[in-house]
C-alpha positions as CSV (number, residue, x, y, z in Angstrom):
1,X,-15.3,-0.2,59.1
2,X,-14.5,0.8,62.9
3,X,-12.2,3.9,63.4
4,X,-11.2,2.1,67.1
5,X,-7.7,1.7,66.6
6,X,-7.3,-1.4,69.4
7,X,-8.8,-4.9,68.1
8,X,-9.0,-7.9,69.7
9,X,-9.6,-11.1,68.2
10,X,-11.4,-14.0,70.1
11,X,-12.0,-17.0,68.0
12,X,-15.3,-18.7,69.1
13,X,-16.9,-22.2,69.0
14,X,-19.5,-21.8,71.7
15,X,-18.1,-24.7,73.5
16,X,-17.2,-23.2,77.4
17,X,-13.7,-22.7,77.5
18,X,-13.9,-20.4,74.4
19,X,-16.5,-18.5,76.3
20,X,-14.2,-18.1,79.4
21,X,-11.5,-16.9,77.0
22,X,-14.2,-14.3,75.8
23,X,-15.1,-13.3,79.6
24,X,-11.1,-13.0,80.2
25,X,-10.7,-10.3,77.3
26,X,-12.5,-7.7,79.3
27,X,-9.5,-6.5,81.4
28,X,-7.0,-6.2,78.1
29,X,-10.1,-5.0,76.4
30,X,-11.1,-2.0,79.0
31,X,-7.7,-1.1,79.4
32,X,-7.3,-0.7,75.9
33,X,-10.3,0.8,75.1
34,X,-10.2,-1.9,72.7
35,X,-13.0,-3.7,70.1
36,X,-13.7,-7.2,70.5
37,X,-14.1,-8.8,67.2
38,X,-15.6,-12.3,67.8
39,X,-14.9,-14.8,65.2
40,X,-16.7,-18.3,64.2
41,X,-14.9,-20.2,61.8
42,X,-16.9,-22.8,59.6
43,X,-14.1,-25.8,58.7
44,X,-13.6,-26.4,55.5
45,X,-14.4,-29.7,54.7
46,X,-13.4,-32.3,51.9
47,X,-14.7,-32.2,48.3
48,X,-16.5,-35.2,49.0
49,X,-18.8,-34.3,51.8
50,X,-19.2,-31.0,50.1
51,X,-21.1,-32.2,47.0
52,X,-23.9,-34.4,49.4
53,X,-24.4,-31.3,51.8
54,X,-27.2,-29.0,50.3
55,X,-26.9,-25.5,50.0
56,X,-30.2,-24.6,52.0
57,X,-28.6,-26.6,54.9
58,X,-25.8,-24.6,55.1
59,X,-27.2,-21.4,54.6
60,X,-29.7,-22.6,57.8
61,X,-26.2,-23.0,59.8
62,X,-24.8,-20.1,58.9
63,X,-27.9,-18.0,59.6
64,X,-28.1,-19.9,63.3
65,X,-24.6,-18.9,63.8
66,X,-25.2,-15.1,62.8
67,X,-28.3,-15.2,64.9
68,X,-26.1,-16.7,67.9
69,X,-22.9,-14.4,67.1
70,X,-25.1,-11.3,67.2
71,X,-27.1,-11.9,70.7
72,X,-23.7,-12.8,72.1
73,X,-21.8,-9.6,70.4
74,X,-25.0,-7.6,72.0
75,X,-25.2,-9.1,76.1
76,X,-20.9,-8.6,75.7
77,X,-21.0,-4.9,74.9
78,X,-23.3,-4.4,77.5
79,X,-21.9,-6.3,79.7
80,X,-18.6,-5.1,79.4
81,X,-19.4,-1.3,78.0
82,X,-17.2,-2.2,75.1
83,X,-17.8,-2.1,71.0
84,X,-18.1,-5.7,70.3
85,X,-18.7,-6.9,66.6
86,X,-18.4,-10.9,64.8
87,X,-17.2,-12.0,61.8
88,X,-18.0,-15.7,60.4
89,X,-15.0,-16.8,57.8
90,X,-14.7,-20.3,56.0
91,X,-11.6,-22.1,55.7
92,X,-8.9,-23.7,57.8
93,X,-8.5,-22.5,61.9
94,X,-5.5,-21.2,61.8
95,X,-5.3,-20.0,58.4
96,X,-8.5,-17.7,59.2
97,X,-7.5,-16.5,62.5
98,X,-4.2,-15.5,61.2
99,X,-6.0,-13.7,58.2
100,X,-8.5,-12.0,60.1
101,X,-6.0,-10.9,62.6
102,X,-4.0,-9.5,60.4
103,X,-6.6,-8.0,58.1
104,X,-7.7,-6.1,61.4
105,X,-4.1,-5.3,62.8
106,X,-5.1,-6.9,65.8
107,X,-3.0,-6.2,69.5
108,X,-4.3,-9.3,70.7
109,X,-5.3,-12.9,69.4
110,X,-7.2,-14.3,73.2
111,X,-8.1,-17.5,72.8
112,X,-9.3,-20.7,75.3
113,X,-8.3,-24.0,74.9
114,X,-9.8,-27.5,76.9
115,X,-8.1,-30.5,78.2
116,X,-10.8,-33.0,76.3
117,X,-11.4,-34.1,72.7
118,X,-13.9,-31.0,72.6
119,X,-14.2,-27.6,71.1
120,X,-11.1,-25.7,71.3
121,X,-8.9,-28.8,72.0
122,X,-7.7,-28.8,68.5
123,X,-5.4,-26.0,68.8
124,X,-3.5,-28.1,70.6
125,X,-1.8,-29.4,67.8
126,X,-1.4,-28.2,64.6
127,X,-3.5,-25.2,64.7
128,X,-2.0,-23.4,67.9
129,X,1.8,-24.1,66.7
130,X,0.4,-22.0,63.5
131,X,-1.3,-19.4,65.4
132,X,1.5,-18.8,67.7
133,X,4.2,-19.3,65.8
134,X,3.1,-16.9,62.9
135,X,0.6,-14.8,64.6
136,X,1.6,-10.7,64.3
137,X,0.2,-10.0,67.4
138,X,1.1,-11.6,71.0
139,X,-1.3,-14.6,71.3
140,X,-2.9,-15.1,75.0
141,X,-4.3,-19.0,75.8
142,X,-6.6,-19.7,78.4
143,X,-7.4,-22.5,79.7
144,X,-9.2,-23.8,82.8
145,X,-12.3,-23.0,84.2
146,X,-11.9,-19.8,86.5
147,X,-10.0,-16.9,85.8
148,X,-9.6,-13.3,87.4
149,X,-11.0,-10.3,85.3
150,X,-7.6,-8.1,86.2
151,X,-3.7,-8.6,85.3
152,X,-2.3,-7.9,88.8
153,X,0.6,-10.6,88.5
154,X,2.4,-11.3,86.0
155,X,5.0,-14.3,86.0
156,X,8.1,-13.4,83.3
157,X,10.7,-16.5,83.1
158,X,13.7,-15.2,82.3
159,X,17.2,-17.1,80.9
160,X,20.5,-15.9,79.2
161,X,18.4,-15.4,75.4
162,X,19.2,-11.7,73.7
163,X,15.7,-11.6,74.1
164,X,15.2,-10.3,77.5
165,X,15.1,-6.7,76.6
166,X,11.8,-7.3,74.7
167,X,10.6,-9.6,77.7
168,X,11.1,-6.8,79.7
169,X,9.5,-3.9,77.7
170,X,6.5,-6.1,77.2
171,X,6.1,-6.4,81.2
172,X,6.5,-2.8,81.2
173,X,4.0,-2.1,79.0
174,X,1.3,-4.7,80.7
175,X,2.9,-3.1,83.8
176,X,1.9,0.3,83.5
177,X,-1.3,-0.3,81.6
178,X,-2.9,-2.5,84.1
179,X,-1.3,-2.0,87.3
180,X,0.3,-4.7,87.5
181,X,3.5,-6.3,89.4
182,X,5.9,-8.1,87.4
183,X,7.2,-11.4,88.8
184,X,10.6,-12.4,87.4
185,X,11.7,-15.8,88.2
186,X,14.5,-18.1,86.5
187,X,15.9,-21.5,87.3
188,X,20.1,-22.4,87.5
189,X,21.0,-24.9,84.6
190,X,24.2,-25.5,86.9
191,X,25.2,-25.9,90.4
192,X,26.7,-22.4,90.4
193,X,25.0,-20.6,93.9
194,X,22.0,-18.5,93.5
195,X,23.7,-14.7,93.5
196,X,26.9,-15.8,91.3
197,X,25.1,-16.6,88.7
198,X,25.1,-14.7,85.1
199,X,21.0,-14.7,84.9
200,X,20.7,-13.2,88.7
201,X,22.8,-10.1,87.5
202,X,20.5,-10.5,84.6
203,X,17.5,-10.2,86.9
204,X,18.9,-7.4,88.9
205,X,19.6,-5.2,86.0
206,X,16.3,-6.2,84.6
207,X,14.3,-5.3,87.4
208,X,15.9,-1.9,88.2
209,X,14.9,-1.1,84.6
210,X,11.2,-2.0,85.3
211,X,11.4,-0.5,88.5
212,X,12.0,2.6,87.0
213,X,9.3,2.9,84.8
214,X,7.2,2.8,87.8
215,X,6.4,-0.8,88.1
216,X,6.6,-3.3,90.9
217,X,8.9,-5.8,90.5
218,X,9.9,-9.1,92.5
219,X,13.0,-11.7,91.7
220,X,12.7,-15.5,92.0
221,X,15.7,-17.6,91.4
222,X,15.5,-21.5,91.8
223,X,18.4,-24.2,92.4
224,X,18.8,-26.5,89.9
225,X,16.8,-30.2,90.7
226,X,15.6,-32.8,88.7
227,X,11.6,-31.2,88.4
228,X,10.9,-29.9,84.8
229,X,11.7,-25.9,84.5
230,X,8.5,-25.5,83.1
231,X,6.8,-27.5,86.5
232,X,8.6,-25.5,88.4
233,X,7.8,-21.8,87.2
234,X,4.0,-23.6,86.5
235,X,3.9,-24.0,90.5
236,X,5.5,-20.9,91.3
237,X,3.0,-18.9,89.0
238,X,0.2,-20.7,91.4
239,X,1.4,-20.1,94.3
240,X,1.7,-16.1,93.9
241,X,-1.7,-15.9,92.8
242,X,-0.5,-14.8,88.8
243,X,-3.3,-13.6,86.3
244,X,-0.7,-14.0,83.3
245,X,2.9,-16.0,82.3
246,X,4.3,-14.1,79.4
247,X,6.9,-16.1,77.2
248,X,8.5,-16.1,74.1
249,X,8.9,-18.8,71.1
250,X,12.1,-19.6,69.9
251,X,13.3,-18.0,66.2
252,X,16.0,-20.3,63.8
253,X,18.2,-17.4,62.4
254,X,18.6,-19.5,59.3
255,X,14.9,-19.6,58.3
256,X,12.1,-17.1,58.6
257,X,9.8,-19.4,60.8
258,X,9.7,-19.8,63.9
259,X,9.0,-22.7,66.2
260,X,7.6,-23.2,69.6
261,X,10.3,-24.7,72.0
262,X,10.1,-27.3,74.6
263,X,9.5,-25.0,77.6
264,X,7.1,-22.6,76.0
265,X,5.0,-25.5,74.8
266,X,4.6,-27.5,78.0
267,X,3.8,-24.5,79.8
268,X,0.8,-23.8,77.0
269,X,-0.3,-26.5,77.2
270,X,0.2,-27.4,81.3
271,X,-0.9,-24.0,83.0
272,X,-4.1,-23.4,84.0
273,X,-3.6,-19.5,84.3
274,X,-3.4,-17.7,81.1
275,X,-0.3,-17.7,78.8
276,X,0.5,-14.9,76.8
277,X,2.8,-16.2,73.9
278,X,5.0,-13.5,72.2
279,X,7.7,-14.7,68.6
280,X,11.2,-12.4,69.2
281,X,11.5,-9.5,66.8
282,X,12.8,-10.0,63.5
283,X,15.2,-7.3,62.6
284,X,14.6,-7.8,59.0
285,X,10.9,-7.3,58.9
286,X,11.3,-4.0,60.1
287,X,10.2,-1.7,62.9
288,X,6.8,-1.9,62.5
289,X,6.6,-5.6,63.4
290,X,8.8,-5.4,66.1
291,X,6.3,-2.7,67.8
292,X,3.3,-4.9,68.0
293,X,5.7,-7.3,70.4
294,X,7.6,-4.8,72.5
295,X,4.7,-2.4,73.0
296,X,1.6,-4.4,72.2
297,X,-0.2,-1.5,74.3
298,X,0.9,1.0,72.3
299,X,2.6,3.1,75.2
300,X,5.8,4.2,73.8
301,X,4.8,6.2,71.0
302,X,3.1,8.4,73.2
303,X,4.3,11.3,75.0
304,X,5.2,10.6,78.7
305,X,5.9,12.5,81.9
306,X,9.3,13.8,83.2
């Protein structure tokens, strides 16, 4: 098994947008001095089909998948100067990226995603409200068809949740890890003016505590109008130039699940730059899961300067 403490996860079909998502791992991945474990699922099928398909057929498909898995495992390493090793499961999506992820105590699940009936399309539905939702590690999405290798700007929404504070450490983190600027930006649910509002005093305290850790920070604050929040920090994302929009599901207190809300799943499904998805901490899971979302590099534990 590999002593590289850093894992990431990139579940693969072959089909291009889950090779874009592999290409985009390499800044999270060189950053982190990270392992790239690449990971082809074969569906599980129904009892039916499974008695008419022969054995020696799909041990031929499984052998061409190894073969493919293992040329692409060996031109990625190279390419990136990075371990990279596969792993072929059986069962459902989700259920086996969870599983694996979790089995490897993965920092990261990266994962692309198209806008056609194709390949990766199918986490769409059920499969990436599983994976996201009850993933232990932050989940990044990419989707369209030209990314950036570097994390230079990041877009944080921000509203009145408890949750900022872990918003905020996870921008940190990214922050001082890949030298990057954090972009906070927030839209009025009211007519109330721009600096009387309770989430600009938000964002001013918020960025004064990302400022000093040592990492730029900017404030964006729209009026209130009848575009969609999510259309509106969507556009706003574009039109800085972001590499990244970090959000965060929604959790019941009532009920251990958690569910992806309106705004964090049109902006999934709508961006074209990569979305980091994060679940809020649960207090009564303990410490150690809290850790993998408030400092998914890592950087806390470690000693810092004065």
């Amino acid at each position: 098994m590999s002593q590289i403490k850093n894992k990431i996860v990139v579940p693969l079909d072959f089909h291009a947008q889950s090779m874009i998502a592999l290409e985009q791992t390499r800044g999270i991945a060189r950053f982190m001095k990270a392992e790239i474990i690449i990971l082809y699922i074969i569906e599980a099928t129904d009892i039916f089909s499974s008695l008419f398909r022969r054995r020696e057929q799909e041990k031929k498909i499984e052998e061409e998948v190894k073969k493919k898995l293992e040329e692409l495992a060996a031109t990625t390493s190279e390419k990136f100067r990075l371990p990279v090793s596969t792993r072929i499961e059986r069962g459902k999506v989700y259920e086996q990226i969870l599983h694996v992820s979790e089995e490897v105590n993965a920092r990261f699940i990266i994962m692309g995603k198209n806008d056609v009936d194709e390949g990766f399309s199918r986490f769409l539905g059920s499969n990436a409200s599983h994976v996201i939702a009850n993933s232990k590690c932050p989940v990044i999405t990419v989707k369209g068809k030209e990314h950036k290798l570097g994390l230079k700007n990041i877009v944080l929404p921000l509203d009145l949740t408890k949750k900022t504070r872990e918003k905020v450490f996870n921008a940190v983190s990214f922050g001082l890890n890949c030298n990057s600027a954090i972009w906070m930006v927030s839209v009025l649910t009211g007519g109330i003016s721009l600096t009387s509002s309770r989430i600009y005093a938000k964002m001013k305290l918020a960025k004064s505590m990302i400022e000093e850790n040592g990492v730029p920070c900017n404030i964006k604050l729209f009026k209130k109008s009848d575009t969609p929040n999510y259309e509106v920090i969507i556009k706003y994302a574009r039109d800085i130039n972001a590499d990244l929009i970090m959000i965060m599901t929604h959790q019941e207190s009532d009920f251990r699940d958690h569910y992806i809300g309106k705004f964090a799943h049109e902006v999934i499904n709508r961006s074209d730059i990569p979305v980091m998805t994060m679940i809020p901490s649960d207090p009564k899971k303990g410490r150690k899961f809290v850790k993998t979302f408030v400092d998914p590099f890592g950087i806390y534990g470690r000693k810092t300067k004065s």
